[in-house]
N, C-alpha and C positions, 0 to 999 in steps of 0.2 A: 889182361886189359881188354876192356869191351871196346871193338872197332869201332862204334858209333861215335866214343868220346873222342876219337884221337882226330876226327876233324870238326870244321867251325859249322857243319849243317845242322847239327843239332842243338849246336849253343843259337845262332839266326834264328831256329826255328820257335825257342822258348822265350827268345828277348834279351840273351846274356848269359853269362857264368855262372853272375851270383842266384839268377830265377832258376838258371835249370839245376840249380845244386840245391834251393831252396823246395821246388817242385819233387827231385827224387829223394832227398830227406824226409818230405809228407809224403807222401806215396809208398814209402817203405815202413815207416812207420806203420801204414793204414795197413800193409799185408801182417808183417811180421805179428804186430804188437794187437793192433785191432782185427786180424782176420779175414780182410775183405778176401775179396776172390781176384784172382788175376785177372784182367781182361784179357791177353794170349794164351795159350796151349803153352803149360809148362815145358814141358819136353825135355828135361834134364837141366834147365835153364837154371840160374841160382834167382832169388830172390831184383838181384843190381840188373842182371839184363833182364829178365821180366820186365821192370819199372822202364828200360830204356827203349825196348822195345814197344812197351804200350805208347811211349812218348813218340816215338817214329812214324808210329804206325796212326797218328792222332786221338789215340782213345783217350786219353790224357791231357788238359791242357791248363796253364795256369789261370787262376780267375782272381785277383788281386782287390780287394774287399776295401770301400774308404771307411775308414773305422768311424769319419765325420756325417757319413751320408747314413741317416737314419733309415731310409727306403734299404738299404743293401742292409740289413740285421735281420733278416726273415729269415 
């Protein structure tokens, strides 16, 4: 288990449970599936702390899109 999740500072820090379970869902998907690059130093790290780690560490952050605001479609 990743120490990070087992207290609420990192849930505070993304808005909740359900964003930051929604945030490293997208984020892993983007390494695994799509390729991106980590933003940390792998270091033996598995893919789940990498993502919680970039989230800790701010490189990461949610950005929640109104699907009604035509200005946020760029």
């Amino acid at each position: 288990m990743i120490e990070a999740l087992r207290n609420d500072e990192i849930v505070n820090k993304i808005g909740g449970r359900f964003k930051l379970c929604a945030l490293i869902q997208h984020r892993l998907r983007e390494i695994t599936i799509d390729g991106a690059r980590p933003l940390v130093e792998r270091a033996g790290r598995t893919d789940l702390e990498i993502v919680v780690e970039e989230i800790m560490q701010d490189k990461i952050e949610v950005r929640w899109v109104d699907a009604t605001d035509e200005t946020a479609k760029e």
